[in-house]
C-alpha positions as CSV (number, residue, x, y, z in Angstrom):
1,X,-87.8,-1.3,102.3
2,X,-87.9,-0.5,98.8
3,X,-88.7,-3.0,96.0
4,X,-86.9,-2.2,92.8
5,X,-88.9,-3.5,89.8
6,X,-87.5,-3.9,87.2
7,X,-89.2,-5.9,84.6
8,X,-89.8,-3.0,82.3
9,X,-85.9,-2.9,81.7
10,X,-85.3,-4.7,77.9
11,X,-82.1,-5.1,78.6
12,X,-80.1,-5.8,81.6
13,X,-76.1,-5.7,81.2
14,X,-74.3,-8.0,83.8
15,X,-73.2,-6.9,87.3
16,X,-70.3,-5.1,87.4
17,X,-67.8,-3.7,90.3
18,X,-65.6,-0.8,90.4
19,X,-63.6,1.1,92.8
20,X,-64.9,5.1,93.6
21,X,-61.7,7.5,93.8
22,X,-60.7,10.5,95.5
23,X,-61.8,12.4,92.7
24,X,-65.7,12.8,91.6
25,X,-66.4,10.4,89.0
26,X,-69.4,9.7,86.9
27,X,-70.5,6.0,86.6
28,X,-69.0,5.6,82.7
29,X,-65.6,7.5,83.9
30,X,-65.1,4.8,87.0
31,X,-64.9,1.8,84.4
32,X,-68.9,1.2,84.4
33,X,-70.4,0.5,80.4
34,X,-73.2,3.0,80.3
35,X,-73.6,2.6,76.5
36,X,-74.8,-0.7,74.1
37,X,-73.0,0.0,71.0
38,X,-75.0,-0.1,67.4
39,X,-74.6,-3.6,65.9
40,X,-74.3,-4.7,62.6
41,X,-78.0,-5.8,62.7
42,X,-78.9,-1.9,62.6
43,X,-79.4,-1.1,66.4
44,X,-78.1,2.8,67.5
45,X,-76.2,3.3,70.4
46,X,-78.2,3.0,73.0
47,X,-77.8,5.0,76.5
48,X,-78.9,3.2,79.7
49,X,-81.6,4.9,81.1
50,X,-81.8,3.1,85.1
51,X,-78.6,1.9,87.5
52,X,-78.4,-0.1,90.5
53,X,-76.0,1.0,92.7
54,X,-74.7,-0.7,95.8
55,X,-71.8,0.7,98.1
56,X,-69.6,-1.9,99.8
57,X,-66.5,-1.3,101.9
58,X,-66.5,2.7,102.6
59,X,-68.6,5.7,102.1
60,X,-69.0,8.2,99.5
61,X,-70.9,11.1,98.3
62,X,-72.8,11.8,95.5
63,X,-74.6,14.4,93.8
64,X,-74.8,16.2,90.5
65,X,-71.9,18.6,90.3
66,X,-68.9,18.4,92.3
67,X,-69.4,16.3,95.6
68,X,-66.8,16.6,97.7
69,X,-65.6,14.3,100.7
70,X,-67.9,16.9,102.5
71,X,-70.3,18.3,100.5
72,X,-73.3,15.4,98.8
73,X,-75.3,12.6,100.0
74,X,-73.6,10.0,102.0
75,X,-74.4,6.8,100.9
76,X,-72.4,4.2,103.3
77,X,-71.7,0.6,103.0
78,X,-74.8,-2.0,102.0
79,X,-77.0,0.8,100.9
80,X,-77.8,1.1,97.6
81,X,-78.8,4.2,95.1
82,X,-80.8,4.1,92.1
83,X,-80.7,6.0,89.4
84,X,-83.8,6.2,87.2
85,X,-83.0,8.2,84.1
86,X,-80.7,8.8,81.2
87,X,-79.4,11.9,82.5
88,X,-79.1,10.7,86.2
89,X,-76.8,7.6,84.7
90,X,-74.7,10.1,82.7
91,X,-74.0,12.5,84.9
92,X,-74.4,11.9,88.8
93,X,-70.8,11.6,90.0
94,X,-69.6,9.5,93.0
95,X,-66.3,10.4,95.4
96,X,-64.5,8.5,98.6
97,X,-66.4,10.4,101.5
98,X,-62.7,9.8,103.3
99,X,-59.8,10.1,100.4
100,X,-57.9,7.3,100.1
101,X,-60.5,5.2,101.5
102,X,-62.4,3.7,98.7
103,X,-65.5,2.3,97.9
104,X,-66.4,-0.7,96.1
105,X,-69.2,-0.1,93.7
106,X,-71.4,-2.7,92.8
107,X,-73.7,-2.0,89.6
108,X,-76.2,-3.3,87.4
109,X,-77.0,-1.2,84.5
110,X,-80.1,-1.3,82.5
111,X,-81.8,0.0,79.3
112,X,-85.7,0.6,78.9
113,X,-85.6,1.5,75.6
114,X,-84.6,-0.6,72.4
């Protein structure tokens, strides 16, 4: 078992759920908000730096690049990846391991800087 912690995270946004597709997708281009806008109070744009992933449903593969329904790591149903840094958020992409057979994706999205 792994423990997740964290309580370093300043912000947390809200769990969110979104289908994968048969196509690799990043987390921002499958729906998911992976940027606070600036507010009026004089914040920048802010890039979440950690994500909570959960898989319900079906399989899929990820990996940096272009997974394929054959080529990354399968993550199936009730398991979870995390993703630990800017980059990793922005760019790790997610596909159906079986096309037309997607995945749910549950994920919490957070922000360790201000």
């Amino acid at each position: 078992m792994q423990i997740v912690n964290v309580s370093g995270m300043h912000h947390l946004e809200d769990i969110d759920s979104n289908a994968s597709t048969n196509t690799e997708s990043t987390l921002s281009t499958l729906g998911f908000t992976i940027t606070k806008t600036a507010t009026a109070s004089g914040d920048r744009d802010t890039n979440a730096d950690m994500a909570l992933v959960q898989v319900e449903t079906a399989a899929v593969r990820v990996g940096s690049g272009t997974p394929t329904t054959s080529l990354g790591f399968l993550i199936q149903p009730n398991q979870f990846v995390i993703l630990e840094t800017e980059e990793e958020v922005a760019n790790t992409k997610f596909i159906s391991a079986v096309a037309g057979n997607h995945a749910t994706l549950q994920a919490q999205i957070g922000y360790k800087k201000k």
